[in-house]
C-alpha positions as CSV (number, residue, x, y, z in Angstrom):
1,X,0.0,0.0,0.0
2,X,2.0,2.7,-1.2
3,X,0.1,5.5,-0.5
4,X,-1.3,5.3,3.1
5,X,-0.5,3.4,6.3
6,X,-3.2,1.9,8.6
7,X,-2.1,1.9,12.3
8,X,-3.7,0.7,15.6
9,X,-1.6,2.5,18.6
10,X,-2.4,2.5,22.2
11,X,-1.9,5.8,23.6
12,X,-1.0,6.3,27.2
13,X,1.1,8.7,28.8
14,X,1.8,10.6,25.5
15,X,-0.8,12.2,23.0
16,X,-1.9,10.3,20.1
17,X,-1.0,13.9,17.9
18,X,2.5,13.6,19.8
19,X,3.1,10.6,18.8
20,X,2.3,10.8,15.0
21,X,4.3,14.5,14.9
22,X,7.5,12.2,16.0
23,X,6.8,9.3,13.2
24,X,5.9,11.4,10.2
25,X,9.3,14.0,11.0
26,X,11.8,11.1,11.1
27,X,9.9,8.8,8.5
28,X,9.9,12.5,5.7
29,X,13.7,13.1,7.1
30,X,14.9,9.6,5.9
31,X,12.7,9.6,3.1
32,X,14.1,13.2,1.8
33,X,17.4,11.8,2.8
34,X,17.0,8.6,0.5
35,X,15.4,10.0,-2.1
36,X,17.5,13.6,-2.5
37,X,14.4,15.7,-2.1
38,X,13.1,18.3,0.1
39,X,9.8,19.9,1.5
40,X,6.5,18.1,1.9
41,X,5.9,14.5,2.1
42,X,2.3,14.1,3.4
43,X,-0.8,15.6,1.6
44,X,-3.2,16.1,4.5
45,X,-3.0,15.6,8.2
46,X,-3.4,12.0,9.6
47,X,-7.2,11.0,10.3
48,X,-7.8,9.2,13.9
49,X,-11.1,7.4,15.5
50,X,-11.0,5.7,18.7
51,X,-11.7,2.5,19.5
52,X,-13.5,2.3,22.5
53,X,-14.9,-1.6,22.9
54,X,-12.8,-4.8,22.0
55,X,-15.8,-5.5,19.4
56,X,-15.1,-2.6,17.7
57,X,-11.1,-3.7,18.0
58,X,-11.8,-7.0,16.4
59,X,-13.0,-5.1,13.5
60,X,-10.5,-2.8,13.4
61,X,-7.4,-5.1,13.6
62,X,-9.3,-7.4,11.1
63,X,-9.9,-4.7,8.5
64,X,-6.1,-3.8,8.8
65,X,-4.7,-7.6,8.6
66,X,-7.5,-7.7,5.3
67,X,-6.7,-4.8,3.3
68,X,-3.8,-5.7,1.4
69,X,-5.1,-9.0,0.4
70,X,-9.0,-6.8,-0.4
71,X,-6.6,-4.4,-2.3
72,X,-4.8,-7.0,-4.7
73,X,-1.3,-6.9,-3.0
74,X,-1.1,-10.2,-1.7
């Protein structure tokens, strides 16, 4: 999937917007580094829900293991 990421993260002591800041700034350095470029990497800013019930985290976690085989990639 090379144009988006699906992540399930547990927050707890830091923010969830912390936490993505610090992934997408090392992942566009190294990419920039890698690729010789420089500026923007991401389009639009990441989009989040919570997951509040392990029904509903069932359903997440199986829509992320899914998607690449849904999408054609596997």
């Amino acid at each position: 999937m090379g144009t988006h990421v699906h992540l399930l993260i547990k927050e707890e002591t830091e923010a969830l917007g912390k936490i993505m800041k610090r992934i997408g700034v090392r992942y566009v350095y190294w990419y920039n580094r890698k690729y010789e470029r420089s500026g923007h990497l991401f389009q639009d800013r990441y989009k989040s829900e919570p997951v509040d019930d392990d029904g509903y985290f069932m359903t997440v976690l199986r829509y992320i293991h899914q998607n690449p085989r849904k999408s054609g990639l596997c």
